[in-house]
TORKEGU-254016 format. One record per residue (C-alpha): chain; x, z, y; residue number from 0. Coordinates in steps of 0.1 Angstrom, whole numbers, plus 5000, padded with zeros to 4 digits. Layout:
TORKEGU-254016
+----+------+------+------+-----+
| ch |   xx |   zz |   yy |   i |
+----+------+------+------+-----+
|  A |    X |    Z |    Y | NUM |
...
+----+------+------+------+-----+
***
This chain:
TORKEGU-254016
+----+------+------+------+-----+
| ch |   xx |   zz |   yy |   i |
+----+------+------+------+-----+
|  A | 4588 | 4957 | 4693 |   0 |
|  A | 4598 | 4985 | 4719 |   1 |
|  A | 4619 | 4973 | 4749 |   2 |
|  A | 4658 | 4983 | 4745 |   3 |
|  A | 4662 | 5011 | 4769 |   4 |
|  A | 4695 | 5020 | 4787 |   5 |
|  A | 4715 | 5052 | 4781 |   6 |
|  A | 4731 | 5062 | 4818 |   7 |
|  A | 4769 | 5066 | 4806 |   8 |
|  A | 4785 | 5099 | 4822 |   9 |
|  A | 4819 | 5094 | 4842 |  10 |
|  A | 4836 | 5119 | 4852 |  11 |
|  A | 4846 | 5105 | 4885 |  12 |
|  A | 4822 | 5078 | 4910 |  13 |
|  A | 4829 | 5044 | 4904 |  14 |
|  A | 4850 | 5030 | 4934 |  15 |
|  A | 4833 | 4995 | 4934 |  16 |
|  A | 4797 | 5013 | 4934 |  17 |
|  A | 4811 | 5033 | 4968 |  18 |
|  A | 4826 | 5001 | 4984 |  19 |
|  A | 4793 | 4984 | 4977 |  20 |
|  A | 4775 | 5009 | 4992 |  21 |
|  A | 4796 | 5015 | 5022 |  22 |
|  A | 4797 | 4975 | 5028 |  23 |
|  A | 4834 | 4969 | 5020 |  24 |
|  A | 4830 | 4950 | 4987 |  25 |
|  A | 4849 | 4925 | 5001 |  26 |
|  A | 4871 | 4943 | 5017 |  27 |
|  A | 4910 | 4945 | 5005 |  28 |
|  A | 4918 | 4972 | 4981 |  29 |
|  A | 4938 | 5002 | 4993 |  30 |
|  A | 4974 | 5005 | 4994 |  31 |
|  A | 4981 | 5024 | 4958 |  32 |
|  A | 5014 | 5042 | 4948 |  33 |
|  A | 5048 | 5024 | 4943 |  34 |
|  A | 5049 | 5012 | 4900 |  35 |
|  A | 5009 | 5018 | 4903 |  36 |
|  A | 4996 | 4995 | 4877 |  37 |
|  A | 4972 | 4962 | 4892 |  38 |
|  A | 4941 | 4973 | 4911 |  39 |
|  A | 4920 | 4971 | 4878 |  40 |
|  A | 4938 | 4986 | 4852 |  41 |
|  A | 4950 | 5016 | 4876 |  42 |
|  A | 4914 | 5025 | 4887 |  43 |
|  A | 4905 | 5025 | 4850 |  44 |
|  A | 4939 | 5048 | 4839 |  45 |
|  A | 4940 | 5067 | 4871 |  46 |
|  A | 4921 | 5103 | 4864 |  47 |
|  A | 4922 | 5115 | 4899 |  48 |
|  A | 4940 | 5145 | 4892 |  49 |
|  A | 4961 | 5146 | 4922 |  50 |
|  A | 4998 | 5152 | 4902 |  51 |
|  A | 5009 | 5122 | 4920 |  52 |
|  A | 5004 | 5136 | 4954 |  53 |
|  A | 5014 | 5170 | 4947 |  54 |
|  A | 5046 | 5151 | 4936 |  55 |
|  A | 5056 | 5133 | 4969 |  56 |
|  A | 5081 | 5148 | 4985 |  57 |
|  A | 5073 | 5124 | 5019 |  58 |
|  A | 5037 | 5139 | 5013 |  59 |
|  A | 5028 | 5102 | 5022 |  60 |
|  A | 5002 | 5099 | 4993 |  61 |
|  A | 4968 | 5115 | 4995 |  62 |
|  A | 4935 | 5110 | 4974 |  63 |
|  A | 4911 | 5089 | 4986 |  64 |
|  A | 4879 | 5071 | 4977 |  65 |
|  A | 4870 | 5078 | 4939 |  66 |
|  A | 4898 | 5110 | 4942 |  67 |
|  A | 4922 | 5084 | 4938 |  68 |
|  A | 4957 | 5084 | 4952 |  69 |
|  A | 4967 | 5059 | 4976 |  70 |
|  A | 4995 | 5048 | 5004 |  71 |
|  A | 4990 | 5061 | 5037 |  72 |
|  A | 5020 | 5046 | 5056 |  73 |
|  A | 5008 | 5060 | 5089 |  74 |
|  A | 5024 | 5094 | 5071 |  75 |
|  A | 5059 | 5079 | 5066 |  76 |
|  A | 5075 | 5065 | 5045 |  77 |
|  A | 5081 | 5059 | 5011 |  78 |
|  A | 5117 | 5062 | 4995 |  79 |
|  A | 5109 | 5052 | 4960 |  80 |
|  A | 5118 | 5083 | 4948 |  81 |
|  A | 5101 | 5082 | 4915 |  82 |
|  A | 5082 | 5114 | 4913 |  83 |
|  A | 5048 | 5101 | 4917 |  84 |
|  A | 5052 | 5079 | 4886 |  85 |
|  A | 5071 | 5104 | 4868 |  86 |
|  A | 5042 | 5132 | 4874 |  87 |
|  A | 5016 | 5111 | 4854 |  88 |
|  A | 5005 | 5119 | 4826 |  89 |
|  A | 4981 | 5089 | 4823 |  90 |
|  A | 4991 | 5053 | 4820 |  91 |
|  A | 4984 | 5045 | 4855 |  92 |
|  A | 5020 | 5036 | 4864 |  93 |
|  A | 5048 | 5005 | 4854 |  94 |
|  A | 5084 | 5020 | 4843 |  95 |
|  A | 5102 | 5029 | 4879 |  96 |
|  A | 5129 | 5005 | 4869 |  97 |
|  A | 5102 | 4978 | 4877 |  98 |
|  A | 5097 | 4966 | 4913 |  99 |
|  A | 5077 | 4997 | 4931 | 100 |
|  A | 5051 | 4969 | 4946 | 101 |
|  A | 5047 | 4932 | 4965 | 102 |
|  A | 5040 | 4953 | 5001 | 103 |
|  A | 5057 | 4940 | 5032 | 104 |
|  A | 5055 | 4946 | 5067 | 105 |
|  A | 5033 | 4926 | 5089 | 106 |
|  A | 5033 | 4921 | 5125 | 107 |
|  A | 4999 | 4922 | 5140 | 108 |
|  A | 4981 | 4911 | 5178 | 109 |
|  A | 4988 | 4942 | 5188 | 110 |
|  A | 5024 | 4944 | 5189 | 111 |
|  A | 5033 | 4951 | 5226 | 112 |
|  A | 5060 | 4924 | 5228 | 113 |
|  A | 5032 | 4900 | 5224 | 114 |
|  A | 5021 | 4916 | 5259 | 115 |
|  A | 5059 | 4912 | 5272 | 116 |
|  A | 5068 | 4944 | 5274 | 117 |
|  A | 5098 | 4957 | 5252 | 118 |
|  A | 5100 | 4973 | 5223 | 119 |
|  A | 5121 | 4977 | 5191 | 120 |
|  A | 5104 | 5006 | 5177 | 121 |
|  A | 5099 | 4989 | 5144 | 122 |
|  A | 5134 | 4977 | 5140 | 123 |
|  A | 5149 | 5013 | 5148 | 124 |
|  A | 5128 | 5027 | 5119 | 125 |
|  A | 5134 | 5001 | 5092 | 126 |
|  A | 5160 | 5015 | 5074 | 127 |
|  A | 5166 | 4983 | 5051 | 128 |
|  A | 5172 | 4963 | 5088 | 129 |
|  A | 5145 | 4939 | 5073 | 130 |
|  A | 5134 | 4937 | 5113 | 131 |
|  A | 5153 | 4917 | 5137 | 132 |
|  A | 5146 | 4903 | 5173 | 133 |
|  A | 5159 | 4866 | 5175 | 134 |
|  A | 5173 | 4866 | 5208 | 135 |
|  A | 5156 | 4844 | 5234 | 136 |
|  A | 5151 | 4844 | 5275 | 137 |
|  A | 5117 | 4857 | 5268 | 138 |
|  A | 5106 | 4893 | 5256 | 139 |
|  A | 5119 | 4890 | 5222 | 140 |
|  A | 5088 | 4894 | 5194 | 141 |
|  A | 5103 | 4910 | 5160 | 142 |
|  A | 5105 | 4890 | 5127 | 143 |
|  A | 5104 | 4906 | 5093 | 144 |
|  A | 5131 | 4896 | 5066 | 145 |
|  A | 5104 | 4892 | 5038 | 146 |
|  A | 5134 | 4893 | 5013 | 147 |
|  A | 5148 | 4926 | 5027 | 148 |
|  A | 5112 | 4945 | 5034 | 149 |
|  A | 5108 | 4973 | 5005 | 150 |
|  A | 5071 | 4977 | 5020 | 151 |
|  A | 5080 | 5017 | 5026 | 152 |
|  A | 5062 | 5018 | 5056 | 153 |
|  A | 5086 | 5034 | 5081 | 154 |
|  A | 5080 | 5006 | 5107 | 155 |
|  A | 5043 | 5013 | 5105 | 156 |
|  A | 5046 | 5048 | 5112 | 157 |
|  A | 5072 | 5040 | 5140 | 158 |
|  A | 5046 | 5015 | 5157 | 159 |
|  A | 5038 | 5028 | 5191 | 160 |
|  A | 5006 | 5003 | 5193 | 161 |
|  A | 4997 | 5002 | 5156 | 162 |
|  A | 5004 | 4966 | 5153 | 163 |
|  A | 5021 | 4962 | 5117 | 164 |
|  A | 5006 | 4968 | 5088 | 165 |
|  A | 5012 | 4964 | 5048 | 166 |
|  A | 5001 | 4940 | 5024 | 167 |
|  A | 5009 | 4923 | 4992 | 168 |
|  A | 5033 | 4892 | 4993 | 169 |
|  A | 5019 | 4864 | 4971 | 170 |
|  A | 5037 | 4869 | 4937 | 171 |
|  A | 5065 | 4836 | 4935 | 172 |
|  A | 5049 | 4815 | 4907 | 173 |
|  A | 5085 | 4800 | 4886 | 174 |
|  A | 5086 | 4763 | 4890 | 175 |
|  A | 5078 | 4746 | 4858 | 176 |
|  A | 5103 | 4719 | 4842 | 177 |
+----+------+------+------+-----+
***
């Protein structure tokens, strides 16, 4: 009997996970994705690369990235949820915009200058949602995000003279079971 041979299958667009691999970030977190974006998996399988989602974006704070894929870039600005990036799909790569947009809040990195003592409220002066507040103390005061009132819209990482907060996904609450 002959040996089963392979058929290459044709994609139309390079396989993200191939890239990473090859670039040595297999391990690395994914990229920050659109508000209602579906889970990393299932958005990168829906998601055709065709850009309508960042044309969309009035804060022009999406952009296609690795794979031609559309993703965050909240050094840009930030978000306000609009709607139009999910609303310009015409693939199911999106949730319904009356979901929650995404888990991202801000963090507060090494690099935030009060950590150095010198004063700054940058961060706090751009968060619109006043998810960022300075407890007062005798001390440089060092910020403190509000978890519960961070949106994840990036307007304090844009604001950030040193660079020193980021976004990532909040662990989803697991419901207590009776």
């Amino acid at each position: 009997m002959g040996r089963a041979v392979a058929s290459p299958v044709a994609t139309s667009l390079p396989d993200p996970g191939r890239r990473a691999l090859l670039r040595g970030r297999l391990h690395g977190p994914p990229p920050l994705r659109p508000p209602w974006a579906l889970d990393e998996p299932r958005f990168v399988d829906a998601c055709t690369g065709c850009g309508d989602c960042v044309t969309a974006c009035p804060e022009n704070v999406l952009h296609l990235g690795g794979g031609r894929l559309p993703e965050f870039d909240p050094g840009r600005g930030e978000c306000t949820f609009c709607g139009d990036c999910a609303s310009a799909c015409a693939a199911p790569a999106f949730n319904s915009v009356s979901a929650l947009p995404w888990t991202l809040r801000a963090r507060v990195g090494e690099a935030c200058l009060t950590a150095r003592g010198i004063v700054c409220s940058s961060c706090r002066d751009a968060c619109g949602e006043a998810a960022i507040r300075f407890p007062p103390t005798r001390a440089v005061p060092v910020p403190r995000i509000d978890a519960d009132r961070c949106t994840g819209c990036g307007a304090c990482v844009a604001g950030c003279p040193s660079a020193a907060i980021s976004l990532a996904h909040a662990p989803r609450e697991v419901a207590d079971e009776a």
